[in-house]
Steps between C-alpha positions, in 0.01 A plus 500: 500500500456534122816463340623834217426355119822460315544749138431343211708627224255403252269756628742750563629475106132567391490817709824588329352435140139693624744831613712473175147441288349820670760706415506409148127513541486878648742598204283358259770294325250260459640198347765480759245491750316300325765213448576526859118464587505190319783338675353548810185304350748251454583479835171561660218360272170764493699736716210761539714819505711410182186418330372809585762733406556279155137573426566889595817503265322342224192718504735852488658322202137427363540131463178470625479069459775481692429742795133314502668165513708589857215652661258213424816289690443710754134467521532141476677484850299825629138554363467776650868672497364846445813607320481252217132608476539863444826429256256230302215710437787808396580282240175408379404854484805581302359226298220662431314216654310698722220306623785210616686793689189601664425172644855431606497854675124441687673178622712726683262715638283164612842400660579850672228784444751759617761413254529887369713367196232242390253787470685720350598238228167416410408863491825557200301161357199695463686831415668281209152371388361867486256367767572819680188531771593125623905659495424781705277285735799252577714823535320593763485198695850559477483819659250374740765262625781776447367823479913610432522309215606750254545260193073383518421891513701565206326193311143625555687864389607263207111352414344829498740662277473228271099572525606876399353597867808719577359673803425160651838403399690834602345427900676124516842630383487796720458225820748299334718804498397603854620134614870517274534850377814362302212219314651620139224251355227695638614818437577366151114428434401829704655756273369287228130511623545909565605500147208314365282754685705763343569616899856577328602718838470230704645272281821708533504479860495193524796446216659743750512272744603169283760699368598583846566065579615491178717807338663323224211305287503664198146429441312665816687850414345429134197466618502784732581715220168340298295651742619854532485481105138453571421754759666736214809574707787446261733661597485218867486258213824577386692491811385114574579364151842645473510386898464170289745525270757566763430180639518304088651744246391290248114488594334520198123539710698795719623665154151489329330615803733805483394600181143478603570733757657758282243449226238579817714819544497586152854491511481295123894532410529329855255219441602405127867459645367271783298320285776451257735386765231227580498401145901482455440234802198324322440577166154278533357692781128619348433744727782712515432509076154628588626749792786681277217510209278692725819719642579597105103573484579764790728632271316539212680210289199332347714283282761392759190387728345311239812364436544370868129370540563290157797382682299363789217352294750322308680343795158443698219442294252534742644798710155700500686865565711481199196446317307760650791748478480484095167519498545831736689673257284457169220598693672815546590516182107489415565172304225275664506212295877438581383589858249230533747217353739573778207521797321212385830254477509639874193425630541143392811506677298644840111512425490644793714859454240727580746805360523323189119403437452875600744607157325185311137651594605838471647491168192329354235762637734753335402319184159500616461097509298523803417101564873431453564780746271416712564137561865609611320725754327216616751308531723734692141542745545124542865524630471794693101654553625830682620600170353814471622585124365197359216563628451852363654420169216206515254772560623741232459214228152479626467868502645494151205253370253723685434190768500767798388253762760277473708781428429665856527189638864473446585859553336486866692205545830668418430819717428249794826369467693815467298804585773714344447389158408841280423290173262260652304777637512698173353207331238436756399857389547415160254155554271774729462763226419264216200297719400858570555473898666847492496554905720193506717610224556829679582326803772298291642773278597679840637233676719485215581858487559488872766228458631770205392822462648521123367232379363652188270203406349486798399875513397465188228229493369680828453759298272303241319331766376839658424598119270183513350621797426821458761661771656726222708732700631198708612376127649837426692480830616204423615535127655815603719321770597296202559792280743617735710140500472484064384825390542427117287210533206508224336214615449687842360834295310285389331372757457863648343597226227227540398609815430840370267349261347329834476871647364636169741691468591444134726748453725431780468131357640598136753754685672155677440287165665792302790494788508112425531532140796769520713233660417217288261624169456141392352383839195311365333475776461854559387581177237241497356651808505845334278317280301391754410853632436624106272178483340608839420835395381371150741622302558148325732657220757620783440190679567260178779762386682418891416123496664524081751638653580228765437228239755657279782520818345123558315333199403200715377708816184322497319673781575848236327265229191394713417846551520605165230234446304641761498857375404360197249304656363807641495708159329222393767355215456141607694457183806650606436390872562120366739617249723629853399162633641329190776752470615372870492131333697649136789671724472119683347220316561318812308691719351247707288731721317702220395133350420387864315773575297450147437162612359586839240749274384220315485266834299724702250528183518110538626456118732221686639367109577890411695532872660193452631608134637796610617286881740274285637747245660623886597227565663456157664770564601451903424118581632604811242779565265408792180727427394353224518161641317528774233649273520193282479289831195687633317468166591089503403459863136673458464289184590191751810395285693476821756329347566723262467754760764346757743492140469856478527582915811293454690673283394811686699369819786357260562837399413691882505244767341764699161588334289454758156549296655145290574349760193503697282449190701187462448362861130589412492268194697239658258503767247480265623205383543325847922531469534631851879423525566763208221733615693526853801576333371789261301588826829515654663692261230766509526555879914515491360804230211629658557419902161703611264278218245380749284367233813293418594416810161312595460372143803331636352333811279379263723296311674380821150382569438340185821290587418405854818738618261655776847637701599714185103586422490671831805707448402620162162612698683712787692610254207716294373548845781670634462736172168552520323426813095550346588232222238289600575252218854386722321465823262269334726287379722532788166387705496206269859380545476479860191324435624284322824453753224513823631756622137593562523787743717683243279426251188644675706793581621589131102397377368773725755759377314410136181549668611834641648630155158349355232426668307270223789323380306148543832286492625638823170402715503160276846395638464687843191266525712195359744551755249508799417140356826372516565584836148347587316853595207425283289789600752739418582268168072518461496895558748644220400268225161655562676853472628359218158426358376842570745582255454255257176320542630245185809422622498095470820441684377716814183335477649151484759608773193572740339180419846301614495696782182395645611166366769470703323651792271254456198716443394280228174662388629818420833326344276374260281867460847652396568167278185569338543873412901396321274256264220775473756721379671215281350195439785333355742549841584110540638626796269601671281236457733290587530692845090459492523144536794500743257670698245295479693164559634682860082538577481142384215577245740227262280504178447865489928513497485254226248743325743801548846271412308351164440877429836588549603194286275593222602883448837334510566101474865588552420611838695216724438653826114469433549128376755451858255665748230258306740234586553628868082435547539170398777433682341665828192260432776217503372430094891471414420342145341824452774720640737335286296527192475870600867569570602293221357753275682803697789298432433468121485866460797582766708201523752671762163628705619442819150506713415181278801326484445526935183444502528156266731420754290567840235263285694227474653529847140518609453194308790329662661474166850615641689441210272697247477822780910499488500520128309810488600656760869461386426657177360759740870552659631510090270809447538693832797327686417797799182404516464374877128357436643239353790440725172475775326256252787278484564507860149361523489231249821341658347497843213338399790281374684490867798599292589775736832553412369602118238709635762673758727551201195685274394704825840654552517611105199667601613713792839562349261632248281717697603452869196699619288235362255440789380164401820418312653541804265289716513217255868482550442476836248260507658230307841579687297386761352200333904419396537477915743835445263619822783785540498641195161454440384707810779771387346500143119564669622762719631704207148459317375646826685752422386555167152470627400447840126404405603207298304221646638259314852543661375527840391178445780325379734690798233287705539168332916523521452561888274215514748293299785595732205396800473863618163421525366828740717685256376406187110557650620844509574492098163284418294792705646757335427350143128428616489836645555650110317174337203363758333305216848329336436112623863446478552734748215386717628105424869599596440670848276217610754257370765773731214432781485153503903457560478728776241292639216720524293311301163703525662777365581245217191350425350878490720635229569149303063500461548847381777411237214176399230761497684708240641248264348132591711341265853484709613175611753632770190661663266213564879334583555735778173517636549105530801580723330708688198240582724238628636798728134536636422155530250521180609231308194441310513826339915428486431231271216672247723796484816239407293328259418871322849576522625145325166629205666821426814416514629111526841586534411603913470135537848434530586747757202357688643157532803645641361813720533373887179742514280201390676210671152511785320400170712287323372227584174558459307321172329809445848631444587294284238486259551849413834392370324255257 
């Protein structure tokens, strides 16, 4: 029997110490607990449970070193102690060490995978990081584990508000909710997503229920009340804030809030008291300034306002409302200037109050500075684009500066935002009427009468625009309707009485004008069409005597003076015409459009000095004034002074950043001049303008183009496409991009649409038949540049393009009949015969290419690729001396020509001067350091070398380069294979098989790895294969009887090894082999005279004959051994 362990009152005084420490512990007096943590240390050394709850202690009190320091005790005794894990990487995530906490916590998860905490902790990690997608994937491995765990829903509720995805958000709380309806956290952050989505109904709801767990925090019945303030239900409002100030009397947010609500009752007595009340509690507080200036504004007290908005400036600086509030009330009081100070000061406060840019914009269109106004527009388009009153306001500066396009433009946009919008639509009939599109200005004018049936203006201009057209009873109906909403209106009798002139009914006409002129005698502008009719029916006395009498109510109504001049015109006083002219410039000295207009005379006579006297005394008088200007520009830029030209086009757009006619003549010039960054940006500039310019729009793709941007060149295309579909111009050039990206089927397709708009447009069948050339359909290629010729019988490029057709289709002879007919047509084309003797070097006739190259050399002794394919002769011959002499002189006019510089190299590889072929080909790799030719050229040189390592090193550059590189590829494989890497080597060849399964060359070497690995049956299969694509390669036929003779059938050998002799004699390994292959059959006579061959060609075989067992039957023999001698 075992006998009952005594107590020991050592350990029962630590348990006493551990009870005491967690009380002190679970009351968080903390250095109680921890004093009698630490004297249970003293007791019991490392004691793992003191430790921990000492590290706990010190991380709630954020001593951080200290809490580390006991859980690293811990983890010192226990690596694994999962508890001192999570608590370490806590604090290192507090310490914003994050990566540190991250490992600590994946420790944990290596340790215990289902550890919910540890994944929840390194989804806060991420959550603190804004690393939100790798949060919310931890989170849910959380809820994987724990699909109840109500804290990791509310986190990923927690990452997508932060990513201002409320709805996303909104769903997690909810099922947070769902799990603890009384989860005040989540219900915190779902009433706050509601209100960011302005769901203010639901918001409440949901405070509802907060308020429900928790009836006495002030703030939720605050915030309660915020909402019904914005749902417009103040009177709800009220009842939660002074719920609120039940709960703290002395609330100065409840107090304020009041007074809100009153002021959103109108109740103003109410809301100044409130707001006062909040005041006597905080005399700082800025917003309740603002609020009671804006309650005395309901009242009427202008002064007392002001004074309270000054108030709130002057304690807060930068409190945008106060500012804004000033500025309010001297725009009302019409003084603008004043107004402006005050909106601008708060737009730098908040650049982005769209309320405020709208007063800022507003004020300045009132004062007719269009650019200033309409850059505020712009801006407020940025911040918000379904702004439809910027963007009619944008159109009616446009409309104002007769730019209807642009004008329509913006009021379309506007009525697409808010279809109920009666100006927008009166001003698309405005923009309508003036381009003379009067169905669509109908259409607009009652759309805008439909939204208001009194709106006068709108009736009005309907009426004109049937006057325009020629309805005249429809305008009668419709002035009459406004007759009946302003019946003293002149300007309305008026216009009546110009429809009866339409109706030739003259009487009737002067009966309404008469009508007009009751009401307001002095209206000039009935008087001067009274003139009008009295000029009409030739009575020029009672006309001048009516247009007198409208220049005497208005001295300076010009249009009054201009018809004076005519009717003198037309009684044949030129005199006293141009004395009315110069009577126009006596009653204005400065009027600029009477001396413009005198210039333009003189222009279109082409007396340029008299138009450009009378040009600058305008501009003396208006520097700012744009007509003249441009005149002056146009004069300079057909005179080729384009820099005085682009001097005059710039002040133009200094003065109207909008004038579209500069702007495009200055993209012109600057393309002109090869500037294409500054011709895309007045290009630019025109389009924002002028959206529907096609011509613009593809003179666009052209620069893009020019500047190798083919991505942007294309869009400009489509875009004049889009706007005109038969602009064959864009579908050229959008043919050509794709060209040039080879996209080729697209091309073709957009080249035939040019061919359908125009059947003999020559450059469409040209580049159709280009394209067929690429993509190695020669007959195609061959068929449209002759449709091209039908077109253009002397078109040199076609011609030339048909020649390197049939040159590349190796139908030599009639390459060289199309060669012939480019250096009929020219006879200094270098080119072509250049091409001529590239032609005749592929037929071998060598000195006739010389003949054609020494041609090309004398129309042009700079011509280096004549002088390198003169070289490349040489150097075919095996004349290297030559070939260098010839590339040597490429190289002196190009030193950076990279065919030479390559080709001096292959030379002196060739010539086993190693050193020398490195040289070159390295300043190759300086030049073109993508250039995998030279990476393949390398490779070879250090094989030759047996440096396989350096050749493996310049292959793999290569196919990092281009790894669809067929032969880079194979290479790579081949001296993998020669480096013994057999694995690699064969996985390098079957991805050149890949890139092309007819490479012989890599069939091959697959065969020569499986014969080094002594797959022997395996690697015959390779070898066939390779002599299957290449019969007469003797390497091939050398290898596979070599690949015979291991596998012992040594017939088969002999048969393919004389093959391999019979196509290159001169291989030592052959005759070597087919001495093997003798002693096999017993012929040892013929063993020996093929050895001795073998030892002539190539004396290092006799090594590896002294040591092959093969030979050991004839060792002995003196025969044998005189061949060694």
């Amino acid at each position: 029997m075992s006998k009952e362990k005594p107590n020991d009152p050592k350990v029962e005084y630590l348990e006493e110490l551990r009870d005491e420490a967690y009380i002190l512990f679970d009351k968080k007096k903390f250095s109680e607990a921890i004093a009698i943590f630490n004297k249970i240390l003293d007791i019991k050394l490392n004691d793992l449970d003191a430790l921990f709850h000492l590290g706990i202690i010190y991380t709630d009190l954020k001593e951080f070193d200290k809490a580390s320091k006991k859980f690293e005790l811990i983890l010192e005794q226990e690596s694994e102690n999962i508890g001192a894990l999570n608590n370490l990487g806590y604090i290192h995530m507090k310490k914003d060490d994050f990566d540190k906490a991250i490992e600590i916590i994946k420790k944990i998860i290596d340790i215990d995978p289902s550890y919910v905490g540890a994944w929840n902790n390194l989804g806060t990690i991420y959550y603190e990081k804004k690393e939100y997608k790798q949060a919310i994937d931890n989170y849910n491995k959380v809820l994987e584990l724990d699909s109840s765990y109500e804290g990791a829903l509310y986190n990923i509720g927690l990452c997508y508000f932060e990513q201002e995805q409320y709805l996303e958000a909104i769903n997690y709380f909810k099922r947070a909710i769902d799990i603890n309806p009384n989860y005040l956290f989540a219900l915190d952050y779902l009433t706050s997503s509601y209100e960011r989505l302005g769901n203010f109904e639901e918001a409440i709801k949901f405070y509802e229920q907060i308020i429900d767990l928790n009836p006495n925090n002030l703030k939720w019945w605050l915030f309660l009340g915020d909402c019904y303030l914005k749902i417009k239900k103040p009177e709800e409002a009220l009842k939660k804030y002074e719920k609120a100030l039940e709960l703290n009397s002395k609330s100065i947010r409840a107090i304020f809030s009041i007074g809100n609500a009153y002021f959103d009752m109108n109740q103003f007595d109410e809301a100044i008291n409130f707001y006062k009340k909040s005041l006597d509690l905080d005399p700082e507080h800025v917003k309740a300034w603002n609020n009671l200036g804006n309650a005395y504004l309901g009242k009427d007290d202008t002064q007392k306002a002001l004074e309270c908005f000054h108030k709130s400036i002057d304690l807060e600086p930068n409190y945008a409302y106060g500012w804004v509030n000033i500025g309010l009330i001297y725009k009302n009081q019409n003084e603008l200037d004043k107004a402006l100070k005050y909106f601008k000061k708060a737009i730098d406060i908040e650049p982005e109050d769209i309320l405020t840019l709208y007063d800022i914009s507003n004020i300045y269109m009132n004062k007719k500075e269009f650019s200033y106004a309409k850059q505020g527009y712009k801006k407020i388009l940025d911040l918000d684009s379904k702004e439809y009153t910027a963007w009619n306001n944008i159109g009616y500066m446009y409309l104002q500066k007769n730019d209807l396009d642009n004008a329509i433009q913006n009021f379309i946009k506007s009525v697409e935002i808010n279809p109920d919008y009666k100006y927008a639509w009166y001003n698309l009939g405005i923009s309508y009427q003036n381009m003379k599109r009067y169905k669509d200005s109908i259409k607009n004018y009652k759309k805008a009468i439909n939204l208001d049936p009194n709106y006068l203006g709108a009736l009005d201009n309907l009426g004109v625009v049937y006057y325009n057209i020629e309805e005249y009873d429809k305008a009668i109906e419709s002035y009459n309707r406004a007759i009946e909403i302003n019946p003293n209106s002149p300007e309305i009798l008026n216009d009546l009485g110009n429809i009866y002139i339409k109706k030739e009914k003259v009487e009737k006409a002067i009966e309404y004008y008469k009508k007009a002129l009751e009401i307001d005698p002095e209206y000039k502008y009935t008087l001067y069409n009274l003139g009008l009719i009295y000029q009409k029916q030739n009575q020029l006395d009672d006309a001048l005597n009516y247009f007198k009498k409208a220049i005497d109510i208005d001295p300076e109504y010009l249009v009054a003076l201009n018809n004076i001049g005519i009717i003198y015109y037309k009684k044949e006083e030129y005199e006293k015409a141009a004395e009315y002219h110069n009577k126009a410039l006596k009653i204005d000295p400065n009027y600029k459009i009477a001396i413009n207009n005198l210039g333009n005379i003189y222009r279109n006579k082409e007396q340029y000095e008299k138009a450009i006297e009378y040009y600058n005394k305008a501009l003396e008088i208006d520097e700012k004034y744009t007509y003249p200007l441009y005149n002056l520009a146009l004069i300079s830029k057909k005179k080729k002074d384009y820099e005085e030209a682009i001097n005059y086009l710039d002040n133009i757009i200094d003065i109207d950043p909008n004038h579209i006619d500069a702007l495009w003549h200055l993209g012109n010039i600057y393309q002109i001049k090869e500037e294409y960054d500054k011709t895309i940006e007045y290009y630019n500039k025109v389009i924002e303008l002028e959206p529907n310019d096609i011509e613009t729009w593809n003179d666009l793709g052209i620069i893009y183009d020019k500047k190798n941007q083919d991505k942007k060149a294309i869009e400009q295309y489509k875009k004049a496409i889009e706007l005109d579909p038969n602009y064959k111009n864009a579908w050229y050039n959008l043919g050509l991009m794709y060209k040039k990206t080879k996209e080729y089927d697209k091309a073709v397709e957009f080249f035939n649409k040019v061919i359908d708009l125009d059947p003999n447009y020559k450059f469409a069948w040209h580049n159709i038949g280009y394209i067929f050339k690429e993509k190695k359909k020669y007959k195609k290629a061959i068929e449209y540049f002759k449709k091209t010729l039908e077109i253009d019988e002397k078109d040199i490029n076609t011609w030339w393009q048909l020649g390197n057709t049939y040159q590349i289709n190796q139908e030599y002879d009639l390459a060289i009949e199309q060669y012939k007919k480019v250096v009929e047509l020219d006879p200094y084309d270098a080119d072509s015969w250049n091409d001529l003797g590239i032609i005749y070097d592929k037929k071998n006739q060598d000195e006739i290419a010389i003949e054609h190259y020494r041609k090309a050399i004398k129309i042009d002794p700079n011509y280096k690729f004549a002088w390198y394919n003169l070289g490349l002769i040489y150097y075919k011959n095996e004349k290297f001396n030559k070939a260098i002499e010839y590339n040597k002189k490429a190289l002196e006019i190009d030193p950076n020509y990279v065919n030479s510089l390559l080709k001096m190299g292959d030379i002196y590889r060739k010539k086993e001067k190693y050193d020398k072929a490195i040289k070159y080909y390295e300043k190759c790799l300086k030049i073109d350091v993508n250039n995998v030719d030279i990476y393949i050229c390398l490779g070879i040189v250090f094989e030759n070398l047996r440096k396989f390592p350096k050749a493996i090193e310049y292959l793999k550059k290569a196919v990092d380069i281009n790894p669809n590189d067929a032969l880079a590829v194979n290479n790579l494989g081949w001296y993998l294979a020669k480096a013994n890497k057999l694995d690699e080597a064969q996985n390098t060849c079957e991805k050149s098989l890949e890139i092309d399964p007819e490479n012989a060359y890599t069939w091959h070497t697959l065969g020569y790895i499986h014969k080094k690995k002594g797959n022997y049956k395996e690697a015959l299969r390779y070898y066939q294969k390779a002599i299957d694509l290449r019969k007469n390669d003797f390497r091939y036929n050398r290898d596979i009887g070599i690949n015979y003779f291991f596998l012992e059938d040594y017939n088969k050998s002999v048969d393919y090894l004389n093959s391999a002799k019979e196509l290159r004699n001169s291989d030592g390994k052959t005759w070597y082999y087919l001495a093997c292959n003798a002693i096999k059959l017993d012929k040892i006579e013929n063993a020996l005279n093929f050895l001795k061959k073998a030892f002539e060609l190539k004396n290092k075989l006799k090594s590896k004959a002294k040591d092959d067992p093969i030979f050991n039957k004839i060792k002995g023999k003196n025969e044998f051994q005189e061949i060694f001698m």
